[in-house]
N, C-alpha and C positions, 0 to 999 in steps of 0.2 A: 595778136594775143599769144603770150608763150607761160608757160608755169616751167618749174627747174622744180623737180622731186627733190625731197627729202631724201633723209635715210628712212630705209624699213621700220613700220613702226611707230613712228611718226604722225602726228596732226593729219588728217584729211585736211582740213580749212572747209572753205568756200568755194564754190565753181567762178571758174572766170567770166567774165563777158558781160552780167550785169552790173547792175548799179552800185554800190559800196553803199554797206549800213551804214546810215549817219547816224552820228554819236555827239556829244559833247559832254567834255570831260574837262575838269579842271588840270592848270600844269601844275609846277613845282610851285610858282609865285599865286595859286591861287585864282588864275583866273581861268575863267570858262573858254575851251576852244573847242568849235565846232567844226568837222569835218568838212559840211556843205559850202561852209564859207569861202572853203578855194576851190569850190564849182567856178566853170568858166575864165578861171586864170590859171592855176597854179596846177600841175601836177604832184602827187604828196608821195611818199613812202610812210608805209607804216611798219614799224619795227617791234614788235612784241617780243619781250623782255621776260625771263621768270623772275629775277630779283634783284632789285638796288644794293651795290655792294659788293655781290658775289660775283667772284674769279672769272670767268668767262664773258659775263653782262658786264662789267667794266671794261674788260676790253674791247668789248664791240662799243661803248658807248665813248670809250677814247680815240676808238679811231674816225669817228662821226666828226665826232670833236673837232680830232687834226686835218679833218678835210672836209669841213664846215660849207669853205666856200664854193669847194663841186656841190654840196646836198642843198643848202640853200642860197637858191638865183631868182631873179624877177618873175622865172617860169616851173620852178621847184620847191619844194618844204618839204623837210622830215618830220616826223612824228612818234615819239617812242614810247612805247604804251605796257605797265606791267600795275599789279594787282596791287603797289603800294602804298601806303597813305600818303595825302598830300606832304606831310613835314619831312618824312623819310625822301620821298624824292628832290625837296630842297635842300637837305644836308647830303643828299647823292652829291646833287649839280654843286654845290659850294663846293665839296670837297676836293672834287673831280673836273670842277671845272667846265663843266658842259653846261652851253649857253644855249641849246634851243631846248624843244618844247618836248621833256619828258611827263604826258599825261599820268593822272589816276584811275583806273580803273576799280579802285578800293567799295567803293558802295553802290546801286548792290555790285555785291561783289564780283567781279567776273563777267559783266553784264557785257563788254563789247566782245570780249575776247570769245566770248558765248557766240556773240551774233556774226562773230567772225568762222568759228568751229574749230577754236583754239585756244581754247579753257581746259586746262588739266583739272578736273576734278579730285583727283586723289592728292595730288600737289597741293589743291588750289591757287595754281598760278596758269600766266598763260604757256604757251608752249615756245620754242623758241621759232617764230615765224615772221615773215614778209609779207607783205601786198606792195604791189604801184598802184595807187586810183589816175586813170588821167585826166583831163583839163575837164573833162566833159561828166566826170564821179563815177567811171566804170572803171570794174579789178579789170587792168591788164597783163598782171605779172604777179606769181608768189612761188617762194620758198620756202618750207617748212624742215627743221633741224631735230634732233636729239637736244635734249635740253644741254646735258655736257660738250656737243659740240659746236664752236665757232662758225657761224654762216658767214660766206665769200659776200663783204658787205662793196667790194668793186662790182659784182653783177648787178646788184640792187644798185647801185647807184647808175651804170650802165643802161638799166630800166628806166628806173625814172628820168633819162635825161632821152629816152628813146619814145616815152608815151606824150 
């Protein structure tokens, strides 16, 4: 188990070591994806996002993009999860091109990023934060960032190919 601090100020989250809140959340195309579902196979990352569109979450979501086939393998999935409506993040992924699975957390609102401890309330978005769940649905890795800064998305992927 290892965590990489944020900057100061920053999201607490969630303590390491248990089980990952399961959730299910629609993606961009609408359909329902459930966290537990890659129990026992798949290790996931989850990537919380503050907002489709904006400077910074574009390019973390381009560079997922461009190295698609390190995040997603027979033994990995990504997961990228922010506060906005389902159409907004299919006109994200059209525009931009990102073909995996950016969830909604839009209704209620805030509801995983909450159950994660990475809901901006004054924002209302989430914060800009990491998990690895691994094969077995326990956190064993996060980073949590300033929402203006870019998180090193080579660790994270380094994580999830280590749990």
């Amino acid at each position: 188990m290892a965590t990489t601090p944020g900057a100061p100020g920053t999201a607490a989250g969630i303590p390491l070591g248990g089980l990952a809140p399961d959730f299910t959340l629609r993606d961009q195309f609408g359909q329902d994806v459930t966290l537990s579902s890659y129990r026992g196979h798949k290790a996931v990352a989850l990537v919380f996002y503050p907002f489709a569109f904006s400077g910074v979450c574009t390019g973390e979501m381009s560079f997922i993009r461009n190295h698609l086939d390190d995040f997603l393998t027979f033994g990995t999935e990504v997961l990228a999860l922010s506060c906005d409506p389902v159409y907004a993040l299919r006109a994200f992924s059209d525009t931009d091109g990102l073909n995996f699975g950016l969830l909604s957390d839009f209704w209620p609102h805030g509801e995983v990023a909450r159950a994660y401890g990475v809901f901006d309330e004054v924002a209302g978005c989430p914060e800009r934060s990491s998990y690895v769940v691994d094969r077995d649905g326990r956190l064993v890795w996060s980073v949590h960032q300033r929402k203006s800064e870019a998180r090193d998305l080579t660790a994270l992927l380094t994580a999830l190919h280590e749990a």
